[in-house]
C-alpha angles and dihedrals in degrees: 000000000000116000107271113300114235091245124031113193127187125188112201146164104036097320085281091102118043122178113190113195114195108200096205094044100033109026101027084057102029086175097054087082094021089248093292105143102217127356091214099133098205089060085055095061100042091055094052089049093055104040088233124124124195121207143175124214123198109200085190088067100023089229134106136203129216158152127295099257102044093094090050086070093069099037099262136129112232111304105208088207123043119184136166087263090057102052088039096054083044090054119088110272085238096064103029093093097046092041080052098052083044095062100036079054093059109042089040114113103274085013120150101272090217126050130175142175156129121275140166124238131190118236123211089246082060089250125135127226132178129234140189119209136180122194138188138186107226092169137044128179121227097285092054100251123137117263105167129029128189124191153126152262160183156154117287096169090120100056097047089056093063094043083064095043094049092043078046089046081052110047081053096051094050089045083063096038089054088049097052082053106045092049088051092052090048088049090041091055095043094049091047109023095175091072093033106147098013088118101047091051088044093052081049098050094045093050084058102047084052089054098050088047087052098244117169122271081253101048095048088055088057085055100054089043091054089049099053079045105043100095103039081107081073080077092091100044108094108252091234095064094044086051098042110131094207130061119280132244128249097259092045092051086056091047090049084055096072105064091095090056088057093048094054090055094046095055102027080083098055114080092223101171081240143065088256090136086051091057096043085069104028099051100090084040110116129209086235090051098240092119126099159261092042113358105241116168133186123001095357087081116083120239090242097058088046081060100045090046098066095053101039082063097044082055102045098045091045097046135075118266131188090240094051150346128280108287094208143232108284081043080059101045095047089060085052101055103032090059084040098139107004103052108021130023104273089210087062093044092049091048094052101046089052086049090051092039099045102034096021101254105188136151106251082241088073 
């Protein structure tokens, strides 16, 4: 960019307002106008209405001019001089060091022209307050550092208040959500023993398989919701025939089918942030679409279920049954890998066995 222009005009808000700073007149003598940046009295006003304050720093001459109500912002009375030290002793002790490295960034040679970003700052009073402030280098020297930089700011306090109330609404959601989970498991392995404990180690399994596959931390707690909730459709099965120690009928294994359709209805009610309702019915679903309730294959199956899938089988090959003992681990595996591909999603396989094999994943039956 060329070295700083003697004037420097910009034309804004609809051509109505116009603020002309003359960097031989203004900036080289921050005090001739007090620091004020225009004396335009409907941008003034504009810019109190708004809570908004415009403002224009010179690096040459460390000092900045802006509108009235730009030091408001920070609980001061109008500063005749403003200067980089000013607004850095004003700003929180917390963001000071990263706000610095911000603006060296951007004034650097080659450096982003814009820059934008919230801070606190400490009012006299000792209040904090939070501001938003954009920022953009409209002139380099020679050498391509920033010289002037013209931006706004305001006052984004309130915001940031509700952002707390609503992360607070929603610790609090997700406490009581936990706790819903946590009592129908406990109902779930009182009323059928012989499972007691499945859920828990699928939702387990299922968190670190979405970790090896690189899943978000958010995602990964839907995952291990889904799996503690995977089975509550087994509430409609009749516990006998969950705790019988011999193997069902066929009309008791379709009977017994139908326990991820219920548990679709059940949670489908519910407005859970992930597909946990999904999962519920698509967890006994196969690539190949031999699975059940509805015999989905391929990409008709959601990526969480594939997941869950996976796990739900480890565990329950590898745990204790009424009908029969734990098959074991290796008897697991080898189902795994054997259906690698047609039956279950080989990524996922791949991704579980690393985990079992690297952090000793393993059902407590084993």
């Amino acid at each position: 960019m060329p070295a700083m222009s003697p004037a420097l005009t910009n034309r804004c808000m609809r051509d109505k307002l116009q603020w002309h700073m003359q960097s031989d007149e203004h900036l080289g003598n921050p005090a001739m106008n007090h620091g004020q940046l225009t004396d335009d009295p409907l941008l003034e006003l504009v810019s109190e209405m708004s809570g908004i304050a415009v403002w224009e720093y010179n690096f040459a001459v460390n000092a900045m001019l802006r509108t009235a109500g730009h030091d408001a912002l920070y609980g001061l009375d109008w500063q005749v001089h403003w200067n980089l030290d000013t607004f850095l002793s004003a700003t929180h002790p917390d963001d000071r060091e990263a706000i610095s490295e911000t603006i060296a960034q951007s004034v650097a040679p080659e450096g982003p022209d814009a820059y934008e970003g919230d801070f606190r700052v400490v009012r006299p009073d000792g209040s904090i307050r939070w501001l938003w402030v954009r920022g953009q280098v409209v002139v380099r020297d020679e050498a391509g550092r920033g010289q002037i930089v013209r931006g706004v700011i305001a006052d984004i306090t309130g915001r940031k208040e509700i952002e707390e109330q609503l992360r607070n609404t929603t610790d609090l959601y997700r406490e009581s959500l936990m706790a819903t989970i946590s009592s129908t498991m406990t109902l779930g392995n009182l009323r059928d023993p012989y499972t007691a404990g499945h859920e828990r180690r699928v939702g387990e399994f299922a968190y670190a398989t979405g970790e090896q596959l690189g899943l978000n931390p958010d995602a990964l707690e839907g995952l291990r919701l889904a799996g503690y909730m995977h089975d509550v459709g087994k509430f409609a099965v009749p516990s006998e025939i969950l705790a019988r120690p011999s193997r069902l009928s066929a009309a008791e294994r379709i009977l017994v089918e139908t326990h991820p359709r219920a548990g679709y209805e059940v949670l489908s009610e519910i407005p859970f942030p992930w597909p946990i309702a999904l999962v519920a019915l698509q967890h006994h679903e196969r690539l190949d679409g031999t699975g059940y309730p509805e015999g989905l294959s391929g990409d008709e199956i959601i990526p969480e279920a594939r997941i869950l899938a996976v796990a739900d089988v480890f565990e329950a090959m590898s745990s204790h049954r009424p009908y029969r003992p734990a098959l074991g681990s290796e008897a697991a595996i080898a189902e795994l890998e054997s259906g690698a591909g047609t039956r279950y999603d080989p990524r996922v396989v791949t991704a579980f066995l690393t985990q079992m094999r690297e952090n000793g994943l393993a059902s407590d039956s084993t």
